[in-house]
C-alpha positions as CSV (number, residue, x, y, z in Angstrom):
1,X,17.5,-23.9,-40.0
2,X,15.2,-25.8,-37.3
3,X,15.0,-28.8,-39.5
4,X,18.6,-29.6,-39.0
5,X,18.7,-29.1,-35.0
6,X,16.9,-32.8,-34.3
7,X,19.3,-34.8,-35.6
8,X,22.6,-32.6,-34.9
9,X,21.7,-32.7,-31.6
10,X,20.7,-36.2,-31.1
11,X,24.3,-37.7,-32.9
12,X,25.9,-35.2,-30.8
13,X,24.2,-36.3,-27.6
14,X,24.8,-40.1,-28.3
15,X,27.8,-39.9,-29.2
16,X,30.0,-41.5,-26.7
17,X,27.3,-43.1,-24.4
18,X,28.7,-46.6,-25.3
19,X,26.3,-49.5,-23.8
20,X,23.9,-46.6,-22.7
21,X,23.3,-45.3,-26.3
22,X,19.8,-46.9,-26.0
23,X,18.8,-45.7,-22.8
24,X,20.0,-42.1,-23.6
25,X,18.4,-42.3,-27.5
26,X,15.2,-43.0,-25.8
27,X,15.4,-40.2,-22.9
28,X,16.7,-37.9,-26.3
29,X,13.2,-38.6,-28.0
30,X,11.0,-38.0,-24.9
31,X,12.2,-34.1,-25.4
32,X,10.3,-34.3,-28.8
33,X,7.6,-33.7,-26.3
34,X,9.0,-30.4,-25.5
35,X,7.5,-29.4,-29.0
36,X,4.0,-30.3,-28.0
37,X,4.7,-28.0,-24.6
38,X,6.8,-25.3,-25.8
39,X,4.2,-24.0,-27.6
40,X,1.8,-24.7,-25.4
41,X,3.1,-22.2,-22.7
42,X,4.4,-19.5,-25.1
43,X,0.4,-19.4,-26.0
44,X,-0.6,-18.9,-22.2
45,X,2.2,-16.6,-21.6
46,X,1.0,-14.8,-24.8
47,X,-2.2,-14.4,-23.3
48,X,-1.3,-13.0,-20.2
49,X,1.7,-10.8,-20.3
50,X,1.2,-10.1,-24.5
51,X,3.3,-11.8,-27.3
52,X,6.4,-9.7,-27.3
53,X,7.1,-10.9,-24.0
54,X,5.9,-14.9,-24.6
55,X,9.0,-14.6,-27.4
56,X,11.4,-14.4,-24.3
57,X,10.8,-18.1,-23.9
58,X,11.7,-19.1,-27.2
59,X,14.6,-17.4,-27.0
60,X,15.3,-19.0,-23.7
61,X,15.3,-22.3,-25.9
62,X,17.4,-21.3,-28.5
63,X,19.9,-20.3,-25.9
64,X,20.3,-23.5,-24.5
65,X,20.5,-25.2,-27.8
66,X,23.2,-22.7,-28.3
67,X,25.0,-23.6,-24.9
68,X,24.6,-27.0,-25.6
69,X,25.8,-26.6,-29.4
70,X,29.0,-25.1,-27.9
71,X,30.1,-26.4,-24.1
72,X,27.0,-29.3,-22.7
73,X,28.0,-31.6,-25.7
74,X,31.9,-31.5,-25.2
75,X,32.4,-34.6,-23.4
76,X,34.1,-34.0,-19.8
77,X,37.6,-35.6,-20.2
């Protein structure tokens, strides 16, 4: 299921930037950082508050990608 999100979401975000489809492909891969990061803080807030409630931050995540799956990618009319 996670393989699929990258690419879904970058067509969907590029689509429609027109002469700024460069510009906004190359601010799209800087959030492949967020994968290096991500997991970086769920381990820290593993270690201090325990790892049931470290999980509330990847579902955090997923709930944007679902807000942007559904409304953030409509483009505004």
């Amino acid at each position: 299921f996670n393989s699929i999100m990258f690419p879904t979401i970058f067509s969907l975000a590029i689509k429609g930037l027109g002469q700024h489809t460069s510009q906004g492909s190359g601010i799209l891969c800087l959030a492949i950082v967020g994968g290096a990061i991500v997991p970086l803080l769920q381990g820290v807030l593993a270690d201090t508050y325990g790892v049931q409630p470290a999980f509330l931050l990847a579902i955090a995540c997923y709930v944007y990608i679902i807000f942007y799956g559904l409304k953030g990618s409509v483009p505004k009319a």
